[in-house]
C-alpha positions, 0 to 999 in steps of 0.5 A, a space after each residue: 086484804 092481806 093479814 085479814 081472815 079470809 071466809 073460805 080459807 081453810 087455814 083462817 078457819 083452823 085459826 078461828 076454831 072452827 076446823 078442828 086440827 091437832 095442834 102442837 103449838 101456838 103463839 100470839 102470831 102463829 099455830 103449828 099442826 099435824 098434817 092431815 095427809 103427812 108425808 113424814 112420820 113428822 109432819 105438822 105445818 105452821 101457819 101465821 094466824 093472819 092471812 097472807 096467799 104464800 110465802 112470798 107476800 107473808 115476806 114482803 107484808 110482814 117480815 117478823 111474822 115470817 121470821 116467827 114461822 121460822 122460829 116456831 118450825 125450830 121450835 116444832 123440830 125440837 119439840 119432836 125431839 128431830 135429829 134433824 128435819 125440813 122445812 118448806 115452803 110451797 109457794 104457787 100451784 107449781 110447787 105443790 102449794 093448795 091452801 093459799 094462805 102461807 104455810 111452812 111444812 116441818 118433816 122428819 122423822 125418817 130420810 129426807 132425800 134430794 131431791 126431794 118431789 
């Protein structure tokens, strides 16, 4: 069900502590951390802690969650004293999405080219 943890998501799993993960930030409704395979010399994702398959369904079933993920990517971006990043979100297989649960990757740190892939 939507906004539940779910037993073999990796991400529910780094919510509940029992993944470790290098985390930079976490708020009542999500948890930012570095990448493991960064792309960027910054590269941290921020997650909702509820349970939603991408950005799409964390967007019709809990809007202010989304919009907390946006606010925390900011937030990242600042911490990391970014001159200036991006923000993504792959949504479906097609787009390069792997964990399916709803993730925003913030990078920067060097030139961030377009198109990007």
């Amino acid at each position: 069900m939507a906004g539940e943890p779910q037993d073999d998501c990796l991400f529910c799993k780094i919510v509940a502590g029992q993944i470790p993960a290098t985390i930079v930030r976490e708020t009542d409704t999500t948890v930012a951390f570095r990448d493991i395979n960064p792309q960027a010399p910054t590269h941290v994702l921020v997650i909702p802690k509820a349970h939603y398959k991408d950005a799409a369904a964390l967007a019709a079933g809990a809007p202010e969650i989304a919009a907390d993920i946006l606010r925390e990517a900011q937030a990242v971006a600042d911490q990391e004293q970014l001159e200036s990043h991006r923000t993504v979100f792959n949504t479906g297989g097609g787009a390069g999405q792997t964990v399916w649960h709803a993730h925003a990757h913030v990078l920067g740190g060097r030139g961030l080219h377009w198109p990007p892939g």
